[in-house]
Each structure stands twice: as C-alpha cells, then as structure tokens.
C-alpha positions in Angstrom: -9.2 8.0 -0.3 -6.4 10.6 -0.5 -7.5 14.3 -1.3 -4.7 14.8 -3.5 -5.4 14.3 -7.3 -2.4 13.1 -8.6 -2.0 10.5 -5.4 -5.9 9.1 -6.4 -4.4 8.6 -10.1 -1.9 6.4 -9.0 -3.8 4.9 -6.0 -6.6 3.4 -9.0 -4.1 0.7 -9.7 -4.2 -0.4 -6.4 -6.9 -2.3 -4.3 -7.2 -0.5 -1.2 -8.4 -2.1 2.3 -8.5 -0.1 5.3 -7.8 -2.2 8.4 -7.1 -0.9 12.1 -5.5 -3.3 14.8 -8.8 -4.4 15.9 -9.2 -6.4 12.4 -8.2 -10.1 12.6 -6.6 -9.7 9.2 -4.1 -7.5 10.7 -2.4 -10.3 12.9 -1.8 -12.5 9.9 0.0 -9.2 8.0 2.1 -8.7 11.0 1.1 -5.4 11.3 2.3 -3.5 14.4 2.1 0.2 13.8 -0.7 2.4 11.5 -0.4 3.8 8.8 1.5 0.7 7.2 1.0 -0.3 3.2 1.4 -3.6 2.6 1.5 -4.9 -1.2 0.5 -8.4 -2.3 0.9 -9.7 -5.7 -1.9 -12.2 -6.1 -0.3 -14.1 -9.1 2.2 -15.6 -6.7 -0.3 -14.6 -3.2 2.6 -13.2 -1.5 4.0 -9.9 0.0 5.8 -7.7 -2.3 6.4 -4.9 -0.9 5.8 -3.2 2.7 6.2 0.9 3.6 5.6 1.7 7.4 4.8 5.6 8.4 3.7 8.5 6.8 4.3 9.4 3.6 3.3 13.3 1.7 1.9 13.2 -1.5 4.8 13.5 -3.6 6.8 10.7 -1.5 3.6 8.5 -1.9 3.0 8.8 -5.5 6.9 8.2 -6.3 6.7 5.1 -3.9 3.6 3.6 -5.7 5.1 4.6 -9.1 7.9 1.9 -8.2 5.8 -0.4 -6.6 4.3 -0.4 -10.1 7.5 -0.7 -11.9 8.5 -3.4 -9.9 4.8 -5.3 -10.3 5.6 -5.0 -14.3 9.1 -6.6 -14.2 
C-alpha cells in the first residue's frame, strides 16, 4: 500500500494484486518489466488500461483519477 494519503484514497477503488515475474499470472499479463499497472474491467474481462514505470504521488493519483473517468464512461 502506498504511504501517501491522498494516493490510498484513490487506490480504494481499485483491487490491488501484487505479482513479481516469478508468478505464473504474470506471463498471461504480458508483463516484462516491474512496477507495471495493469487495469481490467471485469464487466467485459478485458484490459483497459496499462502504465509501465514509476509514477510519484501526484502523477499516480491524476493517472488513476482518469482511469476512473474512463471506467464510468
């Protein structure tokens, strides 16, 4: 969990799973570097969205904020 108040806000609309590349799971999200997000919208079980790399506080909570948007359109 993120340290940062404002990021945990945001972050409680989200399921979280923590994975590393020695988690089967991984290979079938194509993941190839760490950190990587990857968003699934279980209504139509597919990805939505997909951020690789580090992001501060401020990007992250602005990047979830439109993964949100985008989720409610």
């Amino acid at each position: 969990m993120h340290s940062n108040t404002d990021v945990q806000k945001v972050l409680a609309n989200f399921i979280l799973v923590k994975t590393g590349f020695d988690n089967p799971e991984v290979k079938d999200m194509a993941v190839k570097f760490i950190p990587t997000m990857v968003f699934y919208d279980a209504a139509v079980s597919r990805e939505v969205g997909r951020h690789v790399g580090f992001l501060k506080a401020e990007q992250l909570i602005i990047y979830l904020n439109n993964m949100l948007a985008q989720a409610k359109s």
